[in-house]
N, C-alpha and C positions, 0 to 999 in steps of 0.2 A: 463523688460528684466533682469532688476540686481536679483530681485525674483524668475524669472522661473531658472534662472545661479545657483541661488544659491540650489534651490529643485534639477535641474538636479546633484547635485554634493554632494549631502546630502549624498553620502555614508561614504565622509572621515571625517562624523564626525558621527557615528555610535557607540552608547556604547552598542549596547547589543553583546555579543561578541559569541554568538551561529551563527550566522547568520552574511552575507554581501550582502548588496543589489547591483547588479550593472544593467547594463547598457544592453538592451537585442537588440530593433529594436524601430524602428517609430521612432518620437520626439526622442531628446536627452534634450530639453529645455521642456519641456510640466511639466506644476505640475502634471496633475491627468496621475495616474499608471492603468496599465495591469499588475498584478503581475503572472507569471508564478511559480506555486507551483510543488514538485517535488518529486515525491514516485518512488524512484528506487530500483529493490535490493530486497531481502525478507522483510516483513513484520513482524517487532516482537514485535513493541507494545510499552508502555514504553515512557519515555520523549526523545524519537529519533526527527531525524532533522525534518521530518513532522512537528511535532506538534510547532518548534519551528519557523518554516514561518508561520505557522498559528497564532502564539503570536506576531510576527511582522506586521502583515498584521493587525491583531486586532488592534494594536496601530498606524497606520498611515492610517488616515482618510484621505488622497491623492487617496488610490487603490479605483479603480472603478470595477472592476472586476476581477475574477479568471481565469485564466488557468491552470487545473490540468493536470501536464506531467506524466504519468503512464506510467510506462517500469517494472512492477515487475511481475512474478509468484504467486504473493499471498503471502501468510503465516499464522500467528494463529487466530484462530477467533477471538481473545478478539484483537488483533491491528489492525485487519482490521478495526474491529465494531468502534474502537477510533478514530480511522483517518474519517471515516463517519460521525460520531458525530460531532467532531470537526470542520470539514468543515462547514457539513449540518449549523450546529446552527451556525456560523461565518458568512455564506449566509444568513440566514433570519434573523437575529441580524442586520447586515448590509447592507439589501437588494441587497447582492452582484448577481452579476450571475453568475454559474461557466458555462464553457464549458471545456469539455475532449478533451485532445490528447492522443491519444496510441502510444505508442512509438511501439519496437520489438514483445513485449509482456503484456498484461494487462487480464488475467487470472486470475480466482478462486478472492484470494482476492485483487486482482488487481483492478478486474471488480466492486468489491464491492464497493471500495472506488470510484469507477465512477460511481455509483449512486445516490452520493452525488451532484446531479447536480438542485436540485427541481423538478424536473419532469417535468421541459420544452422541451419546441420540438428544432432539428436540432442544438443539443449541444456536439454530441459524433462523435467525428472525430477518423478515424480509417488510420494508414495508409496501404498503399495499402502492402508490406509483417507484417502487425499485424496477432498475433496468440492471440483473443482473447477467451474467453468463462469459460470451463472448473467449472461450477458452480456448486459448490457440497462441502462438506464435506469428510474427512479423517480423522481417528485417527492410524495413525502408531503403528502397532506392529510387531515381530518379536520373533519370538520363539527361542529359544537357551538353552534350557533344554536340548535337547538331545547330541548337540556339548558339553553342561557343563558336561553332564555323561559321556563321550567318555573320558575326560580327568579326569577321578575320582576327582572332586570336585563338591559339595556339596550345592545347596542355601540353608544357615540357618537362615536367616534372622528370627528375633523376631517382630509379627504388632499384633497390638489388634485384628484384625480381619480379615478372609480369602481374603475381597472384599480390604481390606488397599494393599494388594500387587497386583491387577488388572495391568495389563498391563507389570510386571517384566517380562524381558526375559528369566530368569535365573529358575523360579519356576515353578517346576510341577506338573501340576492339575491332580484333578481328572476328569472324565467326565463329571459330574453333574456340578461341579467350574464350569470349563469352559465354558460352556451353559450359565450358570447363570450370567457370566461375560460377555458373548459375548449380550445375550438380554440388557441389562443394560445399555452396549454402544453403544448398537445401538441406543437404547431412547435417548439417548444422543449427538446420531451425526444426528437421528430425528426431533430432535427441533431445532435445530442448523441451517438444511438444510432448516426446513421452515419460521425460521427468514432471512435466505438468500433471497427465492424467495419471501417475504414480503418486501422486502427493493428492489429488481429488479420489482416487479409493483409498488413501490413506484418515480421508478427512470425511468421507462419506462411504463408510466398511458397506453398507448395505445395497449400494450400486452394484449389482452384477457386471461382469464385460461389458455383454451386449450395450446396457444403461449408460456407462460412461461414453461406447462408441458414439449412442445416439445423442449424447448433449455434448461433446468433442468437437463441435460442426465450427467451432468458431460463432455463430448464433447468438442474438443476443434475446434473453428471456426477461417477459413479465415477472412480475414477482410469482402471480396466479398461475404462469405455466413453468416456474421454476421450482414453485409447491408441483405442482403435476408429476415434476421427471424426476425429483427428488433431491433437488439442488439444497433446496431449504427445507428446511422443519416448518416454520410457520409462517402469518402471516401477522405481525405485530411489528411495534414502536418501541421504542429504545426503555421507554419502561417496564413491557414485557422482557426484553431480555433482562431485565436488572433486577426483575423480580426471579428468573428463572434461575440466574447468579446466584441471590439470595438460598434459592432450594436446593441448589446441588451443592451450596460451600457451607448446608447446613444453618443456617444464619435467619433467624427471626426477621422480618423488614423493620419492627422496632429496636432492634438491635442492632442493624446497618448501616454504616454511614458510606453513600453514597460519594464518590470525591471523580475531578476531573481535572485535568492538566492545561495550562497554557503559557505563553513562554512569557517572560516576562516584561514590562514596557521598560526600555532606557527614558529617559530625561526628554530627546527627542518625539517619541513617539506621545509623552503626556501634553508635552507642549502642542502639538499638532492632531495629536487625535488620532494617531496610529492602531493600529489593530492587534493583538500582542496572540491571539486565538489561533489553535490549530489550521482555522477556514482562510486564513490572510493572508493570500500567496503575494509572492514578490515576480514581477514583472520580469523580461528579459530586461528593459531598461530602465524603466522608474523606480527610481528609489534603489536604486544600485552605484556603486564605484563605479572608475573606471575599470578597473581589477577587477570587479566581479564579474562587470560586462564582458569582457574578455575570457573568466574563465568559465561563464554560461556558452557564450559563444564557441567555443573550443569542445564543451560538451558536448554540445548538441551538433557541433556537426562529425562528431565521432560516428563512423559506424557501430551500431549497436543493435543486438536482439531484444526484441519487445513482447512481453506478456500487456498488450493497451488497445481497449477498444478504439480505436483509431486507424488511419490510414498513416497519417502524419505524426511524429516524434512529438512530445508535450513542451510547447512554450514558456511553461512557465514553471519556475523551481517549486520542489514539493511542498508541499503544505503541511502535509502531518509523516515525512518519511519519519 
């Protein structure tokens, strides 16, 4: 009893300071964990909170299994694909199981990282208002040459080469450019789009071709017509999946202690009432440096390819990357 007291209560002695484990459902004395992991928020890749429950989960041989809580729109190809990876290989490293919950939304790259599941059956729980699907590629642009001429100024910008300024708003092509620019990136969000549906049969073996062609649409689905094509297993709340965790990692639910991550408050944030929760994104400006303002700003006007149910690149830094 003094053993299990003591793993129940292992948060308040916790030195990795990215990360707090607490206390979710089931058992509160039980050793062995359900760790709920947690991707909210746009996706952008980078040593955000995702990856940093993924390094604690790595180091405590206690978790029996995953629950991936997905509530995001997606975001850039390259942090979706990390957070897949990362999972994926942490699952068969440690013959973990994940099972999905979709929270509001788990879209574009949302969906991606929920196929980080091994390709097991009746592991993606959807709830009944999810808006998931939307599986496709984006690369944003936006022409603004003409507004730039309307105000007589001028893009003069100096590149080694016509293709080095692809995608500037400010620059204007000839016809031929343009063509030549637009084929280019479309090979580009070509390959992209079929590394996506390569990872959705990876993560759903029982799609045939046909199946994956018809939910590839870019489209975004109910939960009820994402049960229908086969997106999802079921149609349940985040304590169906944590019960389903429980039966594939073997594990009694009296036996399981349920546990979930959030980062931790500094000094500031108690004083004020700050939000320390995977859900509590940080603005482009409030509550930022000047440095950070600048180096949001420098992201986001990077050209970049998007797995994000979206028109427009995501304003606000991740939430649970």
């Amino acid at each position: 009893m003094a053993i299990s007291s003591l793993a129940a209560n292992a948060s308040y002695f916790q030195g990795d300071s990215k990360v707090v484990e607490k206390y979710h459902s089931l058992s509160k004395v039980a050793a062995d964990k359900v760790a709920i992991v947690t991707v909210a928020g746009a996706i952008m890749g980078g040593d955000g909170f995702a990856k940093a429950q993924l390094d604690r989960i790595e180091e405590d041989e206690s978790v029996k299994a995953i629950v991936l809580r997905v509530d995001s729109p997606g975001g850039t190809v390259s942090g979706s694909d990390e957070i897949h990876y990362r999972l994926s290989t942490l699952a068969k490293d440690r013959d973990l199981p994940v099972v999905v919950s979709m929270g509001g939304i788990a879209a574009s790259g949302g969906y991606y990282v929920a196929m980080a599941n091994g390709g097991r059956e009746d592991v993606i729980f959807a709830e009944p208002a999810t808006l998931t699907g939307s599986i496709g590629v984006i690369i944003p642009h936006f022409d603004l040459s003409k507004f730039v001429k309307r105000f007589d100024i001028k893009d003069d910008s100096v590149a080694s080469g016509p293709l080095k300024e692809m995608l500037s708003p400010t620059k204007d092509r000839s016809p031929d450019l343009a063509e030549r620019e637009r084929k280019l990136l479309q090979s580009l969000v070509d390959e992209m789009f079929s590394r996506f549906k390569e990872i959705v049969k990876a993560g759903r073996p029982k799609l045939d071709d046909a199946a994956i062609t018809k939910v590839t649409t870019g489209q975004i689905f109910t939960a009820k017509q994402a049960h229908e094509a086969g997106l999802v297993d079921r149609i349940g709340f985040l304590e169906d999946a944590v019960k389903r965790a429980c039966e594939l990692a073997g594990l009694p639910e009296e036996k399981a202690r349920v546990v979930k991550y959030t980062r931790p408050k500094g000094l500031i944030d108690e004083v004020l009432g700050g939000d320390a929760s995977p859900g509590a994104g940080r603005s482009l400006i409030v509550g930022d440096s000047s440095m950070a303002f600048l180096e949001r700003l420098a992201e986001l006007t990077t050209p970049r390819a998007w797995y994000l149910c979206s028109w427009w690149p995501a304003i606000v830094a991740s939430r649970g990357e």
